[in-house]
N, C-alpha and C positions, 0 to 999 in steps of 0.2 A: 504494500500500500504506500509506503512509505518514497518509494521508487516511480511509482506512477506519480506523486504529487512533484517530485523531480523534474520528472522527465517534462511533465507539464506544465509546469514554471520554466525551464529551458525552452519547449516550443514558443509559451507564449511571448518571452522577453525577444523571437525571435521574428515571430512574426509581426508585434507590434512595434510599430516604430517609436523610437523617444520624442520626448515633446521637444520641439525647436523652440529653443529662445536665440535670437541673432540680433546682432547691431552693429548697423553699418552704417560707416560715417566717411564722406567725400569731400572735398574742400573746392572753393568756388570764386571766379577772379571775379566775380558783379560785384555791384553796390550792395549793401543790403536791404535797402528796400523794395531792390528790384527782385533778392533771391524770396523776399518772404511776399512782395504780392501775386509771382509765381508761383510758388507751394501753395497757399492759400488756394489759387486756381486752379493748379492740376488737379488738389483734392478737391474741391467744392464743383468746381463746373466739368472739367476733364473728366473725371473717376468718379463724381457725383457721389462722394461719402460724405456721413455725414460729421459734420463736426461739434465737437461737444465741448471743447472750451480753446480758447486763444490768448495767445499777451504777444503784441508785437514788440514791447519794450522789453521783455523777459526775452523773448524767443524762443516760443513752445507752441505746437499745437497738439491738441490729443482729438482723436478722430476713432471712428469705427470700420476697420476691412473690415466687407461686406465681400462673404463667398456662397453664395446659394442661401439658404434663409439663416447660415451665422455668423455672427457681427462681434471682430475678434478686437478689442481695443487695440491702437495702436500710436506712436507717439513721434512730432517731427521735432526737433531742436537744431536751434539757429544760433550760432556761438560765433564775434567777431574772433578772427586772429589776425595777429600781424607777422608776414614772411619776409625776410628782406628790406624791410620797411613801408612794405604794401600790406594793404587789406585784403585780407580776404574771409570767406564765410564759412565756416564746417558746418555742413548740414547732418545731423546723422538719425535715420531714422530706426526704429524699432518697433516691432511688430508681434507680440510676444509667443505666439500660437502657431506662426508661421514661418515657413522654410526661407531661408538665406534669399532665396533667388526673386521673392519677392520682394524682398527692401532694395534687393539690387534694380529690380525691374522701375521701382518707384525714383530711386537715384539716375538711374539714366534716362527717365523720361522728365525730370525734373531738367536736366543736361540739357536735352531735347527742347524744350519749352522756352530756357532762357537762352537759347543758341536761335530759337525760331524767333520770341521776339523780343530780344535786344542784340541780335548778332552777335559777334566775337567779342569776349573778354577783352577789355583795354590792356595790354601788356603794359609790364612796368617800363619805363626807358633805361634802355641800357646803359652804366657807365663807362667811358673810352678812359681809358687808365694813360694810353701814349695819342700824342698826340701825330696827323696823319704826316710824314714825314713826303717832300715833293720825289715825283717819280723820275729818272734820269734825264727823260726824254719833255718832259714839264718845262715850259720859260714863263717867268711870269709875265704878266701883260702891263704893258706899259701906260701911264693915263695919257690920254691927249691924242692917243693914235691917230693919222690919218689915211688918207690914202687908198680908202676903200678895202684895205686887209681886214682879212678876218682875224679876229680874236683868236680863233680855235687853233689848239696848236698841230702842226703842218707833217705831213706826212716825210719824210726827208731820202724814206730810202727809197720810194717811186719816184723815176725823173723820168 
């Protein structure tokens, strides 16, 4: 008897799958008010969940996936950081009932949304450390030129 209660605590643990808790967090070059009134919409008009509480000055939203008729809480948090001396946003969401691949799925439509409407991230500008040193074949141009020459510098080795 004892063996049968075994063996069937083995099958069950084997067929039933463990509960997925995941959280996954992405980082994001927007503004931040452009990344939270795009989550706000992918969840509310996009995915049409419903949402049960907000603070846009906290940066949280708590929502319900909705999969067939059940409605599994789940959680977006909006965290500024600074990289390099830029801003940027960590979005990370959580979903506690459900597998990885939908927070990821959430996260790259999220990507999708602010790429659709605010186009590319503003990069930061890059700092030049040396400054551009003249190239051999470079003359500088002189003020006052006449003569109808062109400025551009002249091809020397075609005659």
């Amino acid at each position: 008897m004892r063996r049968l209660a075994v063996l069937l605590a083995l099958l069950v643990g084997f067929v039933i799958p463990p509960r997925a808790e995941a959280r996954l967090a992405q980082p994001f070059a927007y503004r931040y008010e452009q990344v939270w009134s795009a989550t706000v919409r992918l969840l509310r008009v996009d995915l049409r969940l419903p949402i049960s509480d907000r603070d846009s000055e906290i940066g949280f939203i708590l929502f319900d996936w909705i999969e067939g008729r059940r409605a599994t809480p789940g959680s977006v948090e909006l965290l500024r950081t600074e990289v390099d001396g830029h801003e940027q946003i960590r979005v990370t969401v959580q979903i506690a009932a459900m597998p990885t691949y939908v927070e990821r799925m959430l996260l790259d439509r999220l990507q999708r949304k602010l790429l659709e409407d605010y186009g590319e991230p503003l990069r930061p500008p890059t700092r030049r450390t040396t400054s551009r040193q003249p190239v051999s074949g470079d003359r500088p141009v002189e003020a006052g030129a006449s003569g109808g020459e062109s400025s551009a510098p002249r091809n020397e080795t075609a005659r």
